[in-house]
N, C-alpha and C positions, 0 to 999 in steps of 0.2 A: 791516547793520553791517560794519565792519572785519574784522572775527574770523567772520564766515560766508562772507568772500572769502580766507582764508586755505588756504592749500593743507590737504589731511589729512593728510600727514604734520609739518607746525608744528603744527598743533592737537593731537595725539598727544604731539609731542616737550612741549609747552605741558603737555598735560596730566597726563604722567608727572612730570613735576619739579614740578608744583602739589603730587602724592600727594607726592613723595618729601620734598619742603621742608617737609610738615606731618607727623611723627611719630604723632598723633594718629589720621591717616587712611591711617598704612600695616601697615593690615591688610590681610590676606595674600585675606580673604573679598574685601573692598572693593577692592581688585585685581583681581583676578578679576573684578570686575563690571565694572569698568572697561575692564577687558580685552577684556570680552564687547560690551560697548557699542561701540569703535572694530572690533572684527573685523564687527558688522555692519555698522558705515560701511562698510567695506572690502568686504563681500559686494555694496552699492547702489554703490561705486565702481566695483568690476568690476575690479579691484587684486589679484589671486589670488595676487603674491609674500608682499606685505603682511597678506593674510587668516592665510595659511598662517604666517607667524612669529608674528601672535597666538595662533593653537590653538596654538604651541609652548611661548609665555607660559603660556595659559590652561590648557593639560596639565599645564604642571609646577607652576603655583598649587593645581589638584583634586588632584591628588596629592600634595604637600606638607600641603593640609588633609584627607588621608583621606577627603574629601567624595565620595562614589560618585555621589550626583546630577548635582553637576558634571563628573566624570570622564564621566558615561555625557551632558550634555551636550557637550562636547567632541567626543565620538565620533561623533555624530549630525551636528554641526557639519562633523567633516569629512569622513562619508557623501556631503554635500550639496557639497562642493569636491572631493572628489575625482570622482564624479557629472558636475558640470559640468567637469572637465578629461579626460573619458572613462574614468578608471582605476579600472573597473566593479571589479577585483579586489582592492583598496585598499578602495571603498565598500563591499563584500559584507562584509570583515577587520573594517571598523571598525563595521557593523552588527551582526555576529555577537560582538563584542566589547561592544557597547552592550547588549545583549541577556544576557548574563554577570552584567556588573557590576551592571542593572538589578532581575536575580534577588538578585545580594547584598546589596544596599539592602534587601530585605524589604519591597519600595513597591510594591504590585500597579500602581496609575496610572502609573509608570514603567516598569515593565514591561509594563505593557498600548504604553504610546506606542512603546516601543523595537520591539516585535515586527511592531507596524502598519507600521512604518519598515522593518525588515526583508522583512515581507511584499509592499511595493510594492516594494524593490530586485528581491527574488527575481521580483516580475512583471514589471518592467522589462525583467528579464535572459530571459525566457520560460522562467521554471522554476516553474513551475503550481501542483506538488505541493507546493512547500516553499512556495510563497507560502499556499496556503490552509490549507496547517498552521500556517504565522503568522496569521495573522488569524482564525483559529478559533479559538489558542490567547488572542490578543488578545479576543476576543469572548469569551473566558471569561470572564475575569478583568474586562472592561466590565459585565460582568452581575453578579458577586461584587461588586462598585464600583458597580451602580446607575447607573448612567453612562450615559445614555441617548445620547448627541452619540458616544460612543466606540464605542457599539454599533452607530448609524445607520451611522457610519465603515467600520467594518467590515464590516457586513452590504453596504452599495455596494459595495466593493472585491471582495466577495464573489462578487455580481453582475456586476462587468466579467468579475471572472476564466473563471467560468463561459461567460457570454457568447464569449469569449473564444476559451472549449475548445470551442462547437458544443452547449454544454448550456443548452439552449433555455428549458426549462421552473423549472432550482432559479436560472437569470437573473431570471427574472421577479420570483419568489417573494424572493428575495431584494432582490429591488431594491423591490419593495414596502415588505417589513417595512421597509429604510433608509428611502423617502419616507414610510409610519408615523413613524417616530420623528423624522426630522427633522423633520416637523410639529408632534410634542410637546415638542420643546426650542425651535420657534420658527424654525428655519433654513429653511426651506422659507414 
């Protein structure tokens, strides 16, 4: 059609004056989601000015609505750009920051994700120890939550890390118990 040959930035401008001409649909959540939806365009476009003025959007909408889930999405959102534009110490800020908010929610599954998040930055960046205090503490709370996909998640990342350090044997062990369970959730 016409309108999937249209550039992303008319379909954005198109779609902001859709919300704003109907009263009805400008809620501040519905915003927000809207928000969330072109800033991934904008991550598949590869547009990182564009991405980056949505999370400014989409920050001051989770904060306007006190929403801590979306705040600590946000965050995560822009671990992942700042990441791709190398500013590891921006990514670490807004990890350790995800990681906060995610505790104040009282959402162990949010916390559980925020900390897995933080654990692979901190391996990324080759800082071991902080990485497998994340993903231990993650695999707590995976286990508290029954969450078998979050626990396989972890216990692999476990196993890289390991592997990683020259520890041969809890690589293994570890990476087993993950092939265990991603077999019981069907991922394997």
């Amino acid at each position: 059609s016409l309108y999937n040959e249209k550039p992303l930035a008319i379909k954005r401008e198109e779609a902001l004056a859709m919300l704003e001409s109907h009263p009805d649909l400008a809620d501040p959540a519905l915003s927000f989601d809207l928000h969330a939806g072109i800033e991934r365009c904008y991550v598949t476009s590869g547009d990182r000015q564009q991405q980056q003025r949505e999370l400014v959007l989409m920050d001051a909408l989770a904060k306007e609505l006190g929403d801590l889930p979306r705040q600590v999405d946000v965050l995560r959102r822009k671990v992942d750009l700042s990441s791709l534009l190398g500013q590891k110490e921006d990514a670490l800020r807004s990890a350790e920051a995800a990681v906060q908010l995610a505790r104040q929610s009282g959402q162990q599954a949010l916390e559980a994700q925020a900390l897995t998040s933080l654990g692979d930055l901190y391996y990324q960046q080759s800082r071991y120890d902080n990485a497998q205090a994340c993903h231990e503490q993650a695999l707590k709370l995976y286990e508290a939550l029954n969450d078998l996909a979050g626990q396989a998640e972890n216990w692999r990342l476990l196993g890289h890390l390991h592997m990683r350090a020259g520890r041969t044997e809890p690589a293994i062990q570890y990476s087993q118990r993950a092939l265990k369970l991603f077999r019981q959730v069907g991922d394997l």
